[in-house]
N, C-alpha and C positions, 0 to 999 in steps of 0.2 A: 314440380319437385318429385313428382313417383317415377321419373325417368331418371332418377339418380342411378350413376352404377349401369348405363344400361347399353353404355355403348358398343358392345358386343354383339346383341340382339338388335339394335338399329342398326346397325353394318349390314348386316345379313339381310333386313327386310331394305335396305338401301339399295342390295344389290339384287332385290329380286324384283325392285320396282322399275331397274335400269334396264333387267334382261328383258322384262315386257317394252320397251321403250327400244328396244334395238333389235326385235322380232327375233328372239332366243329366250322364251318362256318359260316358265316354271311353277314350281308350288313348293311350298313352306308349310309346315307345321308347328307353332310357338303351342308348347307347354309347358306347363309347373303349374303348382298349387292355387287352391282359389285365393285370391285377393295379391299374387305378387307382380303383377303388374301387364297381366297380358293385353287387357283392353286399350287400356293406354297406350300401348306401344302399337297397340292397329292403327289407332284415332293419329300418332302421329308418322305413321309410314300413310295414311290418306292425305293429309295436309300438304306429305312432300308427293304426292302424286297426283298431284292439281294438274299437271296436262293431258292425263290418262283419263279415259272413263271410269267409273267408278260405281261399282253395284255391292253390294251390301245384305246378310242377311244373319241371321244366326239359332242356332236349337234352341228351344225353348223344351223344357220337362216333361211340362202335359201336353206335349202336341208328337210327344215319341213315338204314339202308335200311328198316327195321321200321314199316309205314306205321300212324299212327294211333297208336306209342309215347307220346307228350308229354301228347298230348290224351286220351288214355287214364289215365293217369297223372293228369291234372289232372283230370278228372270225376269219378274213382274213390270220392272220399269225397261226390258228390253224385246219383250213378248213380242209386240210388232213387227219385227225383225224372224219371227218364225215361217212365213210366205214365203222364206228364198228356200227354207228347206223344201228335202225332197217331201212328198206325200206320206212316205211311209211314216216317215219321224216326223212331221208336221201332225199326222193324227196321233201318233202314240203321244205326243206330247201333251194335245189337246184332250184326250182322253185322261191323260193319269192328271192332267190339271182340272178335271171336271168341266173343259169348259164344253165337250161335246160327250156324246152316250157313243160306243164301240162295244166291243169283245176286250178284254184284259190284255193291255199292251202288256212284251215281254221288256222287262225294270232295266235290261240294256240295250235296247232299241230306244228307250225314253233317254238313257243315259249319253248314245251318241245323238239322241236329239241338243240333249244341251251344250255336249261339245262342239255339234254345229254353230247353236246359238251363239254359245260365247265367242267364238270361230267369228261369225261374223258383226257383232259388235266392235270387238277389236279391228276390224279394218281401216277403218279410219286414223285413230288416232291411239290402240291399245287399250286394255283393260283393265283393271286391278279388280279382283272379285276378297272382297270382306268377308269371313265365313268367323263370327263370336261362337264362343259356348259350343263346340262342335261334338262336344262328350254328348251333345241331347242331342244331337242333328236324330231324326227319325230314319230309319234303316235303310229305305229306297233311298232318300237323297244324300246319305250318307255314299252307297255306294255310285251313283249317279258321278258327284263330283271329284271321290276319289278316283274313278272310273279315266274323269276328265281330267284330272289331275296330273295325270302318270303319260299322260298325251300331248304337252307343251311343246315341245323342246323346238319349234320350227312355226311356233305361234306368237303374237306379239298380247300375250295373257300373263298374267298374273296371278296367282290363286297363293290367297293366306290363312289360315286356319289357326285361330285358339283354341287350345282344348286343354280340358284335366292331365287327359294322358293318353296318349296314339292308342287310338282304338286302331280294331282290327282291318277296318275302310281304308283307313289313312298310313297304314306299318309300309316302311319301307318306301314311305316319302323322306324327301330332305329336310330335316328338322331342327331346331333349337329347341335348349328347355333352359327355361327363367327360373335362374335360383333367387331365392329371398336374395335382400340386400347385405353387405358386407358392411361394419360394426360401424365405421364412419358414415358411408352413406346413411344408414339406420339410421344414427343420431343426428343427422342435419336433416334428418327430414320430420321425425319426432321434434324437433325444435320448432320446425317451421309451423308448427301447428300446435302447439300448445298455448294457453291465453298466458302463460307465466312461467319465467324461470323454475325450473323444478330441483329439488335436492341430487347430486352426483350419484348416491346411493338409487334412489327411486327412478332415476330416467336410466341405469343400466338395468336396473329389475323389468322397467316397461323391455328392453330392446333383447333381453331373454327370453322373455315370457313370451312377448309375441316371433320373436325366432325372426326377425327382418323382414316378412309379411310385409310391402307396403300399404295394404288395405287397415291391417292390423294396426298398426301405427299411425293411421291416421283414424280409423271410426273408434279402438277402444278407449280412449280418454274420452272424447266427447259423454259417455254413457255416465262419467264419474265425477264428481263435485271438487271445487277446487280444492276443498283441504281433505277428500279422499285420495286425490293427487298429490298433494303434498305431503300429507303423512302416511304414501302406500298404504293405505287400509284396503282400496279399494280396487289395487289391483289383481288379477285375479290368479290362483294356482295355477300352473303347470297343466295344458290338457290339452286334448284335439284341438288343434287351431281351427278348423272349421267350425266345431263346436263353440270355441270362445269367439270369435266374431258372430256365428250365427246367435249366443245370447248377450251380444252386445246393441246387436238389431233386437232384439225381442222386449229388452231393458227401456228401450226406445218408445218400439210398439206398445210396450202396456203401459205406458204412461201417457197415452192417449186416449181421450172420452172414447166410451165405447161405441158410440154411432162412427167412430174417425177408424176405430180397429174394426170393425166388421166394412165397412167403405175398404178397406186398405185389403184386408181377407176375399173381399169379390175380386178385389183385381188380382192377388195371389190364384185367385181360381181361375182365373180368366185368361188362356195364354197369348192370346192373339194383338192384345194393348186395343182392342175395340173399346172406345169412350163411351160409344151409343149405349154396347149393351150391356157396361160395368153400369150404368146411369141408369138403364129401366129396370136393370135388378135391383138397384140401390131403393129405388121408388117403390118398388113393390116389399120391401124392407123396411119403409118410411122413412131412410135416412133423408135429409135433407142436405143440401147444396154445401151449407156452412163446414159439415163433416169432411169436404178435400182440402178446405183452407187450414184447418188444424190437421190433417193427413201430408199435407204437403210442408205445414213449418217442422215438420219432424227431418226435410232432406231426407228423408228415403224415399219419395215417390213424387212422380209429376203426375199431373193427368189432363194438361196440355201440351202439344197437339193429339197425341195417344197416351195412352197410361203406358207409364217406364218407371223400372226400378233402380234406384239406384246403383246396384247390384244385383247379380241372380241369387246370392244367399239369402238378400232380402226378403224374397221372393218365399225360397224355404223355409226362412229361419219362420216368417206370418204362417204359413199354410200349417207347418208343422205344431207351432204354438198353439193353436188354436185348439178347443176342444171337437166332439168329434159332434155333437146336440149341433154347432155352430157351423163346423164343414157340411153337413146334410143341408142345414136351410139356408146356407148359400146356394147349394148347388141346386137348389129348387128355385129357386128364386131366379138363375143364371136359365135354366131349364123352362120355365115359363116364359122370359124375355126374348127366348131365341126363336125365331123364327122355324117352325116348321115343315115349312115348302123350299124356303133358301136354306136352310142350314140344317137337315133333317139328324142330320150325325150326329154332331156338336149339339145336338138337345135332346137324342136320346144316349150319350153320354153324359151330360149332366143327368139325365131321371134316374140312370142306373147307379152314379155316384149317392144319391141323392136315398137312394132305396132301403131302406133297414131289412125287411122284408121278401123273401121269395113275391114275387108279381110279374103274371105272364105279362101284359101288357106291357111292359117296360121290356121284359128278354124276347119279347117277339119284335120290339123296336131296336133292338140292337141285332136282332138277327136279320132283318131286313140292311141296317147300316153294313153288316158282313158283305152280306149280296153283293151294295153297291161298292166298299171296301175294293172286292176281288175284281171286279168290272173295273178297277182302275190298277190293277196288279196289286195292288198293298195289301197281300198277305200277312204281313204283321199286322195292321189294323183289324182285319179279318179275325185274327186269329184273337186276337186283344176282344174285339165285341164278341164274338161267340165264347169266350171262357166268360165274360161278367155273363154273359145269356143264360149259358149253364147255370151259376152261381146262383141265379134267378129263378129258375125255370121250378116251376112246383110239381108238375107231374113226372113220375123217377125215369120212367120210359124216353120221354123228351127229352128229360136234362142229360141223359147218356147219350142218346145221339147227337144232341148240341156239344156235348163234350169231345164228342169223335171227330165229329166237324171242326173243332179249333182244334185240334189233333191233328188235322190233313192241314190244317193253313199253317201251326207250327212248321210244320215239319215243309211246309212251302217256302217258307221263311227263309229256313234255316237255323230256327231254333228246336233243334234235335232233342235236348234235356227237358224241353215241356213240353215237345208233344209227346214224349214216354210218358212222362206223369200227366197228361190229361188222357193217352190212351188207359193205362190206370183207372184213373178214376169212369172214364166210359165202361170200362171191363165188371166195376163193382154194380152200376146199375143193368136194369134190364136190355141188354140188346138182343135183337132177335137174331135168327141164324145168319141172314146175309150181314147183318152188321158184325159179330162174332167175326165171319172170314176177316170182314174189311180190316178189322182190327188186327187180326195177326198179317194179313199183307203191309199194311203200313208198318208195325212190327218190323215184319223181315226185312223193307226196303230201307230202313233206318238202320238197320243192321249193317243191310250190304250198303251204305252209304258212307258210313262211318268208316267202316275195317271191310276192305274183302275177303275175310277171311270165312272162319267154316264155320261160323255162326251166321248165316242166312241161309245156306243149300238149304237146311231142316227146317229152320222158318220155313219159306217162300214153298218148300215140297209140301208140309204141313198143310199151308191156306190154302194151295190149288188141290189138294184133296178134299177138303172143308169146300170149299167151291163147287165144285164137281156137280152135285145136284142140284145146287141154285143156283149156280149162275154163267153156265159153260164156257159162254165165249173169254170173260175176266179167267175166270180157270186156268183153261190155256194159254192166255198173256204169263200169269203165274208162275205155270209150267216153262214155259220160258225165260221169266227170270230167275227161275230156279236154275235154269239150265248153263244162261249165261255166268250167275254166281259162280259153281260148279264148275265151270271153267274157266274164271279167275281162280278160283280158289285153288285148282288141279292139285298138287304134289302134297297141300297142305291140308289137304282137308279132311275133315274130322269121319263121322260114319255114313257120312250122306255126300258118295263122290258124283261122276259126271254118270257111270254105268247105273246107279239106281235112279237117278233122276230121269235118265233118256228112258229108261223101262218103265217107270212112272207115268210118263207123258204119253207113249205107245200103248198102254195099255186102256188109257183112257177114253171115253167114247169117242170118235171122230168126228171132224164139221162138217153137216150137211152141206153147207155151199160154205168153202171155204174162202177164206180170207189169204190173205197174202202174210199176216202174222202167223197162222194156221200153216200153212205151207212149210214155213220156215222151221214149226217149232216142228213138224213132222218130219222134215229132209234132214235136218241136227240131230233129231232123237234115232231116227234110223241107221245114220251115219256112224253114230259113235256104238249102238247096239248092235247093228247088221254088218258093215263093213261099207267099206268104200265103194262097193258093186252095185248095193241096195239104193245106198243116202245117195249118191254121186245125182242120177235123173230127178230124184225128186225135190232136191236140190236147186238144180237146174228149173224145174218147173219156179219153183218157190222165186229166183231171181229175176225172170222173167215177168211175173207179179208186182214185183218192187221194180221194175224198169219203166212201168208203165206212169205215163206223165197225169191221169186220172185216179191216182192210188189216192186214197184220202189221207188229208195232209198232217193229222195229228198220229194217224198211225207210221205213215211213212219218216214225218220226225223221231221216232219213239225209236222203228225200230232199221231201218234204212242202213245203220252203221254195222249193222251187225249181218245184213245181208252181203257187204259191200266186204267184212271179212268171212264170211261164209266163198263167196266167188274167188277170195286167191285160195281158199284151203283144196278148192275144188280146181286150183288152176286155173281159174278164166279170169285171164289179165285185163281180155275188156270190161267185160261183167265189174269186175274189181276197181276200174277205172270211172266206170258209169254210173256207176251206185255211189260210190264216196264223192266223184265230180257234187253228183243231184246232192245228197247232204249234206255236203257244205255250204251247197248255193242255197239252199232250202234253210239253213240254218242262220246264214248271214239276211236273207232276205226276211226273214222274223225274228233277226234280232236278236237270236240264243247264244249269246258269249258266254254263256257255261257249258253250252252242247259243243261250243264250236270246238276246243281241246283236243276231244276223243275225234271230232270228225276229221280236225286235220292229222291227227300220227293215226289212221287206220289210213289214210291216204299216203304218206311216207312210202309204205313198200311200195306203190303204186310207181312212182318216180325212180326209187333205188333201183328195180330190179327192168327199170327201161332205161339207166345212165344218168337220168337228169338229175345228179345231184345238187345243181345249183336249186331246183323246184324243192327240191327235197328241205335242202336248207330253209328257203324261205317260209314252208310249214310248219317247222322247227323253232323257228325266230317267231314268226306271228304267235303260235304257242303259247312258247313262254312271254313276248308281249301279253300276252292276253291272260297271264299268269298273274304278272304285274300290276297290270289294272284291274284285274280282278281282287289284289290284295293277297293274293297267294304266292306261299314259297315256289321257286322252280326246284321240284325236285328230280336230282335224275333218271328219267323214264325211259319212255318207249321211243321215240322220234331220236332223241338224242343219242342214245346209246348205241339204235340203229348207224344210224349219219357216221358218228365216231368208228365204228366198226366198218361199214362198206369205205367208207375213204381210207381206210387203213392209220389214223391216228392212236398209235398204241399209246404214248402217256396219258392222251385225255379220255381214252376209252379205259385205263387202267383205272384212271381216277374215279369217271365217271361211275365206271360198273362195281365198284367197292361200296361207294355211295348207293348206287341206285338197290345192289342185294340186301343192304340194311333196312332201306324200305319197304323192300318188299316183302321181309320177313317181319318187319313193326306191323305190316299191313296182314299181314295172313295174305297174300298174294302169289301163289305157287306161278301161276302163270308167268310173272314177271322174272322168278330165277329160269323159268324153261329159257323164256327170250336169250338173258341174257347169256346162258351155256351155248346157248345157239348164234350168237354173235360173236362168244367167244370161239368158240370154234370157226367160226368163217374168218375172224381175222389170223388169229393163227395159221390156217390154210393160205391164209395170202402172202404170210410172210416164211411158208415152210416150215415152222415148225409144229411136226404130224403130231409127238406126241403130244405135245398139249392139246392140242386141235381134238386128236381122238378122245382123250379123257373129258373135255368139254361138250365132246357131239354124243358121245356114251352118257352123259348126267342128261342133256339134253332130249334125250328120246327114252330112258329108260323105263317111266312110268305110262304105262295103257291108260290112254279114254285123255292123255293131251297132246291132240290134235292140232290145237291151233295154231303154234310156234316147231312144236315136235316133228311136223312133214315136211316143214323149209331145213328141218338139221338133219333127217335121211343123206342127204346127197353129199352134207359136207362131212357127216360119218364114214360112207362110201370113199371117199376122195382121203381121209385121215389114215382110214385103214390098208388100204390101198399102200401108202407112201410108207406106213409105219410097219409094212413085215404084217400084217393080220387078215389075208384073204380071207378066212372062213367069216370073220366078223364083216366084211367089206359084204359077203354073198348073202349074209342074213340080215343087212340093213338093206342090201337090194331089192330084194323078196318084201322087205316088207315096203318099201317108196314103190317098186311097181305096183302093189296093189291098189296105192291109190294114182299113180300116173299110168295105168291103162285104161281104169274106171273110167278115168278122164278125156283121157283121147287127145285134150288139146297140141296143137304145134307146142305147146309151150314145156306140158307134160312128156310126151313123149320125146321130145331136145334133151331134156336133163335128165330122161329116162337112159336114153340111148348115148348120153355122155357118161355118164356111171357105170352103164354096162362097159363101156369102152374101156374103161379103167382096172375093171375087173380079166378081160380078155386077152384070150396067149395068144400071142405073135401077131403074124397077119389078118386072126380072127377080128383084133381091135379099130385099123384100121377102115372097112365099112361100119361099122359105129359111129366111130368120130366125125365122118363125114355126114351120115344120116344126122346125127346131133346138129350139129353147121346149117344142111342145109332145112332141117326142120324149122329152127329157130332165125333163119335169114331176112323171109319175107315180114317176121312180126316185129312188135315195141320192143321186145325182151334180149336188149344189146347186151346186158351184161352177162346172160348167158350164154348170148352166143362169142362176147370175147372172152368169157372161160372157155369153152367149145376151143374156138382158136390156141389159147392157152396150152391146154392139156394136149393136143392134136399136136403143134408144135413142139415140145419136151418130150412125145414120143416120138417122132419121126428126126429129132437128134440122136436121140438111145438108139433108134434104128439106122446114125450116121449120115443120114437123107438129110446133107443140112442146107441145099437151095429150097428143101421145100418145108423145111421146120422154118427156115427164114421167112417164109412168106408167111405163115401160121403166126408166127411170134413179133414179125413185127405189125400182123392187122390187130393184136391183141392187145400192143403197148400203144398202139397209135390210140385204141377207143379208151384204155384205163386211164390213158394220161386225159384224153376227150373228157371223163367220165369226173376226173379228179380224187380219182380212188388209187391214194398212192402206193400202200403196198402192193395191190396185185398192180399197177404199173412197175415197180419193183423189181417182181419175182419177173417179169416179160423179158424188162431190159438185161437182168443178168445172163438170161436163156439165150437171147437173142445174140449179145455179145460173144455166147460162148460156141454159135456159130463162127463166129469172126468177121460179123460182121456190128461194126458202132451205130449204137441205137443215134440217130440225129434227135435233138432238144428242140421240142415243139416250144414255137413262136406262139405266145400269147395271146388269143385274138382280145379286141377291146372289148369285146361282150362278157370276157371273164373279169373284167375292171368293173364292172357293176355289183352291189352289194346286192344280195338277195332281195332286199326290199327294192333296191330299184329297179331292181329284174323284173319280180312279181309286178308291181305295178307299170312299168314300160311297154310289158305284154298287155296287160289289162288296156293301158292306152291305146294298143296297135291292133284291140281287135274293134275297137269304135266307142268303150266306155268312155263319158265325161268324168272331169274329175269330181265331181258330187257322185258320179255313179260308182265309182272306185271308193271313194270315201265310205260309202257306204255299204259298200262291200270288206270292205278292211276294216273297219271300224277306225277309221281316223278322221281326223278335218279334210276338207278339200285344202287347206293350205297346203298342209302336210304332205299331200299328195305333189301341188305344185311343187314345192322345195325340192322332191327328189325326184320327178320328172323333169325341174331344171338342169338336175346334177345327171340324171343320165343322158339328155338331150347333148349336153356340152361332151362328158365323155365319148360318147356316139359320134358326135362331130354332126347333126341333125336338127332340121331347125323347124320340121313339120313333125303330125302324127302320122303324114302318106309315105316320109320319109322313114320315117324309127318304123313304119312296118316293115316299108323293102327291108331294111339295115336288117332289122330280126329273123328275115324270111332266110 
């Protein structure tokens, strides 16, 4: 009967159990309110998926801080099936499921472990995975299965979720939400449950009050006597429905002996439904046996084969009822019975529930539980026993560093707002000086984490001064992310820019043997202080550092992205190519789907400014994929805005970039408007019109000390001024791009050195220019500027009438932009070329351009010798998923090997 009304929400899980049964997968999110009928509607979308496998798990309350409970829980009956995985996610798996001792796997290497898992369960004969109560899912396996969730579409899986209401895990899954019952349904199913006809008046009071709740309607009569029934006496005011069915359970519960409510209160404490150890704590309680048989005629609870509640309000409404003398000697009693060698966590959580009292004994057993917590990544867990540790902790010195320490696991977490207020609270007791720094560096990094704005340069300047005599090497990490902030922050930042910060770090004592983070923060502080003459070598040294395949691996993760844009600022397009390659691959191979973001769009220009815009694309698209399963908005950025702009897409880079300036000025992000005036200006430049182009390359470089984006918009300044009437501004953006493309030296630097000057040049002067540009830039990666080379080279040798030899110019330059798939400056070629008079010919489409990005990316990955488990794991997808669209490019290819799809790519 609680399926009245519901066939709406059966349709939908009807047709998500079809899409798993015809290997086009999915995931569903079912919410509404407690008690209107979510469970129910799981229990019978399982019934109708009796050919499918079927795994099952659900949140429980008090297992929220327990990272990895849910998803543990749910692979449990398919664990065995974890040997086909690779090694890597074979041990992160085993590791965050406790079943072996590691290093702290990274909670998305765990995460594509279980999409392998499930990945290969379904082979057979498909999956349906059950996920109850998903509001309590604990944080790791929350994001775990959302992770896998967002990953189906080419799996023969199934993923259903109940919940309150779309957490942040699960947003931007495919959902239904269950509304209470409509007035008819309401009243056949109130009917169906009542022991007696009820008055007209009093059965529309029940179907108000309870607001069509089917839970509602069927447990609050049970609570009331028949002629409280019948003469409404006894139903109840207008209030939180949660509320009114939770003391319609409690009305229940204390009308049972009290050996039957404290029996019913351990299992409420207990979240795991373990019979054993609800039964040894009962004993040690002195309940006896008889107290489940009166626990169990109440219908709220079984405690065969496991203890289950009826409900999870059940659950609350006992735990909360209960006084607080009653919750303590529970949880002593739960805390004695558990094993201490198997379950060391789970019993000193119970001591510390259990606690009235400050007692080290108990916060030094929860700080140990941390330890082991973090050794399985569950920094929420972590963070969870180190604040009850603190809370505990009797000597003030202690409980302030335990308090700083769940400060660093919050803020590991991702739970930003407490570990302020437990830095807070550390800040009020004694810390000593190196703790003091610690505390304002985590400060600043939650700062810069939140907003990039100009609330961290002064942080993060601040702790690496505080640092300085205790602790040099952290110091200069500091100094560095002061530095980096600083230039996010560029245009917007408040009194602490990139010039005090880089004078800050230079003046600081230097590393005796220095490190390769040391290098870096010394070649960027010099650069932006000294000039491009100074930083340029030492620069170079510092790259050189981060190139080597023996850098230690937590710092080369750390800071690798930023050496990798340090090498295009300096012009070296290998450097630039070799540094972000190794980060990526370093990133995917441990696992960091939150590093991965930043790793692939620092790689972007890497692709754009050598033509391969299809590689480009597919960094772009993994991205935002990885935005997706990550539960995050795609907002638009760096990669995209890029992409839109070199392909020459003006309405979507119009759209784009409208959007993406509101972010960046919500974010205190100066950096991101540099970008995008400097993309605005290249695409303008591609479609000729100067003066926008100029007024976007002018906002673009206006402000000293931003480097980062401001040295790629010299050249399209140069090139705006040039075309718009404004020599004198064309020679004083030149003056300043040469100074840092002679530092340089590269073929790369001095091509768009000597294509600029070309530009600037009278008569015949321009001439050897343009050609030194061409042939500088011929031998390297860097195609697309050497088809601007061609470009510009060709449009003057028309104006000079030379039009057999502007045509040879103009049509190598349309042949590579049409190559390149960057339509305006294909464009502007073909208009040049025609006005030669000669007709540009319409490039024939090779089939390699018929491959989607993703198939591209992985087609390659197959043709250098990866399996598909190796690509999988490299991508973070299933090997299915891989198959699927190595079928689909195999067929397009026309290729029926991987010896073949290499020739075919070669």
């Amino acid at each position: 009967m609680q399926l009245l009304g519901r066939e709406r929400e059966r349709a939908a899980l009807d047709r998500l159990v079809e899409s798993a049964r015809d290997g086009h997968g999915g995931a569903l999110v079912v919410h509404g309110e407690p008690g209107v009928g979510k469970t129910a509607l799981l229990d019978d979308s399982v019934d109708k998926a009796a050919t499918l496998r079927i795994v099952r798990s659900a949140g429980v309350e008090g297992e929220m801080e327990l990272p990895f409970a849910a998803v543990q829980q749910l692979c449990g009956p398919i664990l065995e099936l974890a040997e086909r995985l690779p090694p890597p996610q074979r041990d992160a798996l085993d590791i965050a499921f406790g079943l072996s001792a590691g290093p702290a796997p990274n909670p998305f290497l765990v995460a594509l472990a279980v999409l392998g898992l499930l990945s290969e369960a379904a082979r057979e004969r498909g999956l349906f995975c059950v996920i109850d109560d998903a509001h309590w899912l604990d944080r790791a396996s929350a994001q775990a299965l959302g992770f896998a969730a967002r990953r189906l579409a080419v799996e023969r899986i199934a993923i259903v979720f109940a919940a309150r209401e779309m957490g942040q895990a699960l947003r931007g899954l495919p959902d239904v939400r269950v509304e209470p019952l409509g007035h008819r349904d309401a009243r056949a199913l109130l009917e169906s449950v009542l022991p007696a006809a009820l008055d007209d008046q009093v059965l529309e009071r029940l179907i108000v009050e309870t607001r069509g709740n089917p839970l509602a309607l069927v447990e609050l009569p049970r609570g009331l006597t028949p002629s409280q029934l019948a003469g409404g006496f006894g139903v109840p005011a207008a209030a939180a429905l949660d509320a009114t069915i939770e003391e319609s359970f409690e009305r229940r519960v204390a009308a049972l002996p009290r050996d039957a409510r404290l029996l019913v209160l351990i299992a409420a404490s207990e979240p795991t439904g373990d019979a054993a150890l609800v039964w040894r704590a009962a004993e040690r309680l002195g309940i006896p046996e008889s107290a489940a048989l009166a626990a169990e005629s109440s219908g709220l609870i079984a405690f065969r084969p496991i203890v289950a509640f009826r409900h999870p309000l059940v659950r609350s409404a006992v735990y909360r009822a209960a006084r607080a003398v009653e919750r303590m000697e529970v949880h002593l009693a739960l805390a004695e019975a558990t094993d201490p060698d198997t379950d060391p966590d789970r019993r000193a959580w119970y001591r510390a529930q259990a606690a009235v009292m400050p007692d080290e004994n108990v916060a030094a057993d929860l700080e140990r539980s941390a330890t082991r917590a973090q050794a399985r990544g569950g920094f929420a867990a972590a963070a969870a026993f180190l604040e009850r540790s603190a809370a505990l902790t009797v000597e003030p010195a202690r409980r302030a560093g335990r308090a700083l320490a769940a400060a660093r696991a919050k803020h590991q977490a991702g739970a930003v707002d407490d570990a302020i207020a437990l830095v807070e609270r550390a800040e009020v007791g004694p810390l000593d000086e190196v703790q003091r720094a610690q505390a304002e560096v985590l400060r600043a990094r939650i700062a810069f984490a939140i907003k990039r704005g100009s609330d961290a340069p002064p942080l993060l300047l601040a702790a690496a001064r505080r640092l300085e005599p205790l602790d040099a090497p952290l110091a200069r990490e500091t100094y560095l992310d002061a530095l980096t902030a600083a230039l996010y922050t560029g245009r917007l930042a408040g009194a602490v820019n990139t010039a005090h910060v880089a004078g800050a770090a230079l003046a600081a004592p230097p590393a005796a043997d220095p490190r390769p983070v040391d290098l870096l923060l010394h070649g960027l502080a010099t650069l932006l202080a000294r000039g491009p003459a100074a930083g340029t070598p030492l620069l170079r040294q510092a790259l050189a550092a981060f190139a080597r395949r023996d850098m230690e691996p937590g710092e080369a993760l750390r800071w690798r992205w930023l050496a990798g844009v340090a090498a295009g600022l300096i012009w070296e397009h290998e450097g630039w190519d070799l540094l972000t390659a190794h980060h990526i691959r370093a990133a995917r191979e441990a696992g960091m789907l939150a590093e991965l973001p930043l790793a692939l769009s620092t790689r972007v220009g890497v692709h754009l400014h050598a033509g391969e815009t299809k590689e480009a694309t597919a960094l772009v698209e993994e991205s935002d994929a990885l935005a997706r399963a990550l539960g995050e908005g795609i907002v638009p950025r760096y990669g995209s805005l890029a992409l839109a702009s070199y392909r020459g897409q003006e309405d979507e880079f119009t759209s784009l970039v409208r959007a993406g300036i509101e972010d960046f000025l919500a974010r205190g992000e100066g950096l991101g408007i540099t970008a995008a005036n400097w993309w605005t200006a290249l695409l303008n430049n591609s479609v000729g019109q100067y003066e926008a182009a100029f007024a976007a390359a002018v906002e673009a470089t206006r402000i000293p000390g931003e480097i980062w984006f401001a040295t790629f918009a010299l050249p399209e300044l140069v090139e705006a001024a040039c075309r718009s009437g404004r020599p004198e501004r064309a020679a004083e953006a030149l003056e300043s791009l040469s100074a840092s493309t002679s530092a340089s030296g590269t073929p790369w630097a001095l091509g768009v050195e000597a294509r600029s000057r070309a530009l600037l040049a009278p008569g015949d002067a321009a001439e050897p220019l343009y050609r030194e540009a061409i042939e500088r830039l011929q031998p390297t990666r860097l195609r697309l500027d050497l088809a601007r080379g061609h470009l510009v080279y060709g449009e003057w040798l028309r104006r000079e009438a030379r039009r057999t030899d502007a045509r040879n110019e103009l049509r190598a330059a349309y042949e590579l932009f049409t190559d390149f798939g960057m339509e305006a400056l294909a464009r502007r070629a073909r208009i040049e070329l025609e006005a030669t008079g000669e007709h540009a010919r319409k490039r024939t489409s090779d089939t390699l351009d018929e491959l989607t990005a993703q198939e591209a990316q992985i087609s390659r990955l197959a043709a250098e010798g990866n399996t598909n488990r190796e690509i999988a794991g490299q991508l973070f997808i299933s090997p299915s998923t891989v198959e699927y669209h190595l079928g689909k490019a195999f067929r397009k290819l026309d290729v029926r090997s991987r010896t073949q799809l290499a020739k075919r790519l070669r």
